[in-house]
N, C-alpha and C positions, 0 to 999 in steps of 0.2 A: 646521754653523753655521746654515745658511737654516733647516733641519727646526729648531733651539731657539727661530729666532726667531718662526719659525711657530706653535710650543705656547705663548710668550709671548703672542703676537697675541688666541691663540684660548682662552687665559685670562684675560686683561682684558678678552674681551669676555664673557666669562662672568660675570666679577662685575660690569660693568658692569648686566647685567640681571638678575642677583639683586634683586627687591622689599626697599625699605628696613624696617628691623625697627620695628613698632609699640610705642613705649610703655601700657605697661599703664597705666590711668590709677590713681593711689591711692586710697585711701580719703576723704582730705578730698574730693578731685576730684568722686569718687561725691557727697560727701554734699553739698557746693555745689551740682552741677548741679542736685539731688532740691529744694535749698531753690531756686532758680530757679526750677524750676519751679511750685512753690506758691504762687510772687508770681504766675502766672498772666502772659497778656498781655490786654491793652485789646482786650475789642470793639467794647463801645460808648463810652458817655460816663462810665458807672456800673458797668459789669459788667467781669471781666475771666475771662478761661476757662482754666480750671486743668485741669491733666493727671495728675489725681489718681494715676492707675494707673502713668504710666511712672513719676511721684513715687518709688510704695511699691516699684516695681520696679529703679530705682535706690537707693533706702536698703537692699533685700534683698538686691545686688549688692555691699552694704559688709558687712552681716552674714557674707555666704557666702562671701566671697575674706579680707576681715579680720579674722576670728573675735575678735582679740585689741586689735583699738584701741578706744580711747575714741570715734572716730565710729560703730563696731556697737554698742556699747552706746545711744548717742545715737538711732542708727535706728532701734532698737528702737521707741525713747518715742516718734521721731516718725511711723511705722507707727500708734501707738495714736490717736495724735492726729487721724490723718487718718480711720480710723473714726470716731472722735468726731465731727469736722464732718461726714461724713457720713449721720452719725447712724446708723449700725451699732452702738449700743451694748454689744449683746453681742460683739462680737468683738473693739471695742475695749479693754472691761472684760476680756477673756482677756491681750491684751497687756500692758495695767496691769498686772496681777497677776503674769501671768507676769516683770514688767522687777522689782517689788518681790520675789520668790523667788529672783530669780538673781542679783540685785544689791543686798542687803540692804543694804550700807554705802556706798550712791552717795547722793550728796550731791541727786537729783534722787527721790530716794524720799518725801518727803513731795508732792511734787506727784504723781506716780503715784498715793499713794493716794487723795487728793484727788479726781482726775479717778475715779479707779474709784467712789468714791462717788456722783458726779455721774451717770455711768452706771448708776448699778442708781438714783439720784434721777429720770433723766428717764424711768424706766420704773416709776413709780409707778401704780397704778393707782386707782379712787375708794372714797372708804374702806370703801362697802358691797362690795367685791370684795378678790381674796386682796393680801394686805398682806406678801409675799415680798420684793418687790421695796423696801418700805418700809423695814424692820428691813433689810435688807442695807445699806442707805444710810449709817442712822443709826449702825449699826456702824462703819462705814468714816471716818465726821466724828469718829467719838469714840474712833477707833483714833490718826487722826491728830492730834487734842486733848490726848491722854495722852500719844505718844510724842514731838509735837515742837507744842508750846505755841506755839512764838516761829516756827515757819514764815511764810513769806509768806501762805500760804491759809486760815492758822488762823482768821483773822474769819471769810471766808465758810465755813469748816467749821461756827462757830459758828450762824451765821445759817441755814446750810441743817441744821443737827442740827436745831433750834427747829424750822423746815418739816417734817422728817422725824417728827418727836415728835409735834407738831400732828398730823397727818393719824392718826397710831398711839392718838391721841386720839379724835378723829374717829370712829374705827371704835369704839374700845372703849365710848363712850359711846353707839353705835347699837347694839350687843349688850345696854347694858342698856336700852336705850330698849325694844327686843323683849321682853327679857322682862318688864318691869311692862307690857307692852300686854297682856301673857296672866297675867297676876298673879302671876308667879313672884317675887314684890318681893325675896325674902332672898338669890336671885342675881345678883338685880338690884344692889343693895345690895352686894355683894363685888365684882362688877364696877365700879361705880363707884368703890369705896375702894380697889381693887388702879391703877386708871386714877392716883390721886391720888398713890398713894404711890409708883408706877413712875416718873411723872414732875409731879415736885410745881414746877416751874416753867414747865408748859405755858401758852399766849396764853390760852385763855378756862376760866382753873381757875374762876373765878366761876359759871360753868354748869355743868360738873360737882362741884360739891361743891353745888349746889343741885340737882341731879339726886339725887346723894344723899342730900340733907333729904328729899325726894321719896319717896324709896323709906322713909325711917323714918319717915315719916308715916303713908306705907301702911299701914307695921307696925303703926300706933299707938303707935309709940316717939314720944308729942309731945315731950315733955322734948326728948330728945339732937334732935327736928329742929327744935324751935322754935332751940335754941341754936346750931346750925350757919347757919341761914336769918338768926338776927342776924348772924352773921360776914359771911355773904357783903354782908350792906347795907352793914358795915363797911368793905368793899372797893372801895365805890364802881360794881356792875357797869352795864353798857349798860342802857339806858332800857328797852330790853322785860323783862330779867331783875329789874332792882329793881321792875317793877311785878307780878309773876308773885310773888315772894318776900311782897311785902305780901301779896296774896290768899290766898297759903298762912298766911299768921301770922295774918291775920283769919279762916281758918275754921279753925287752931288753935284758937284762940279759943273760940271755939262748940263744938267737939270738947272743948276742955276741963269746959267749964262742963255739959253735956249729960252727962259722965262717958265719954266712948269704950270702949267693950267690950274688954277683951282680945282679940285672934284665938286662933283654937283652933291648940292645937298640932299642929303636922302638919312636912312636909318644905319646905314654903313657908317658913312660918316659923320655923320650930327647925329644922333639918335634922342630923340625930342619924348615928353608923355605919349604920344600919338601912336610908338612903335609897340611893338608888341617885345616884349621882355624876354629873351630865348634861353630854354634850358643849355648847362653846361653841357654841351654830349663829352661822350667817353671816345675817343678816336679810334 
């Protein structure tokens, strides 16, 4: 009897000091603390200091133990996001894309692609340099324009395609600005009319389609650029472009009445199978 009540003794005290068992915390839990964190705490009056890292480290904590709930999917986007203010664009643009390939049917896919656009938008470069980062943009505004109209983001889709098109402007009219600087006027002239018809509601079409009177003037085509050069007056452009368009119609003028020479046929102007096909240069 003594020796039973002795192993009873020496058993309660046993569990007695068994370490209490830890709740595993969930996935909401995960994903609350990660958003705590991102409210940051007060340093100063105005700043507050944000713990970016355990952030992405607690949302990666949801991904990797709750492969299957709606907070790993959540963490995902807000992983992407935290790139983003960062301004990691490229790595946040891999998340975006990645969250729109593995979750086509998630109700938070037009914001993805929206922010991926903004990431290849804020790595835009100046239009005399490579325009990669441009057309990736513009795709992504008008990916999300066509597939979801009535989204939240869809104005500024709208607003920042316009920005994206502009700049793809930009460029394409300093490619032919280059080539009438070296007289190439007839590729001068398709560059300008492919700019027109690629994106016929770009902000300053009034300059490029007087860039193109420009160029058939060169030609000595007065006819079709006298006619284009009335259009653009018709349009009302900025004070320096309608004064530039008169000086061109007034030494129409003079070109007319003096008889203007035809130019000789060549690859400049006629450009026949015969010619050799020239790369766009970058000016």
């Amino acid at each position: 009897m003594a020796g039973v009540l002795a192993g009873l003794v020496l058993l309660s005290a046993g569990c007695a000091s068994s370490p209490p068992i830890e709740e595993v915390p969930s996935a909401e839990a995960y994903y609350r603390r990660a958003e705590t964190l991102l409210e940051g705490e007060r340093v100063f009056l105005f700043f507050r200091d944000v713990d970016y890292d355990q952030a992405i480290e607690l949302f990666q904590e949801v991904i990797d133990n709750y492969p299957y709930s709606e907070f790993a999917t959540l963490a995902e986007l807000r992983i992407a996001d935290i790139h983003f203010d960062l301004e990691n664009y490229e790595e946040a643009l891999s998340f975006y894309q990645d969250f729109v390939e593995l979750h086509p049917n998630h109700p938070r896919v037009p914001y993805a692609i929206f922010r991926n656009g903004l990431c290849s938008f804020e790595q835009m470069l100046e239009p005399d340099q490579d325009q990669t980062s441009t057309y990736d943009a513009a795709a992504q505004f008008q990916v999300l324009l066509d597939r979801y109209p009535d989204s939240p983001d869809a104005e500024n889709a709208r607003r920042m395609l316009r920005r994206s098109q502009d700049q793809l402007v930009a460029h394409d009219v300093q490619v032919g600005d280059f080539y009438m600087g070296r007289g190439d006027y007839y590729a001068a002239l398709r560059r300008y009319r492919h700019t027109l018809g690629e994106y016929p509601h770009h902000t300053n079409r009034a300059n490029t389609m007087a860039r193109l009177a420009d160029s058939l003037k060169a030609l000595h085509r007065l006819y079709e650029a006298e006619r284009l050069y009335v259009q653009v007056l018709e349009m009302e452009p900025p004070e320096d472009i309608h004064d530039r368009v008169l000086e061109q119609l007034e030494d129409i003028q003079v070109l007319g009445q003096a008889g203007a020479p035809p130019l000789p046929r060549s690859c400049v102007t006629d450009p026949n199978p015969s010619c050799d096909i020239e790369r766009d240069p970058v000016p």
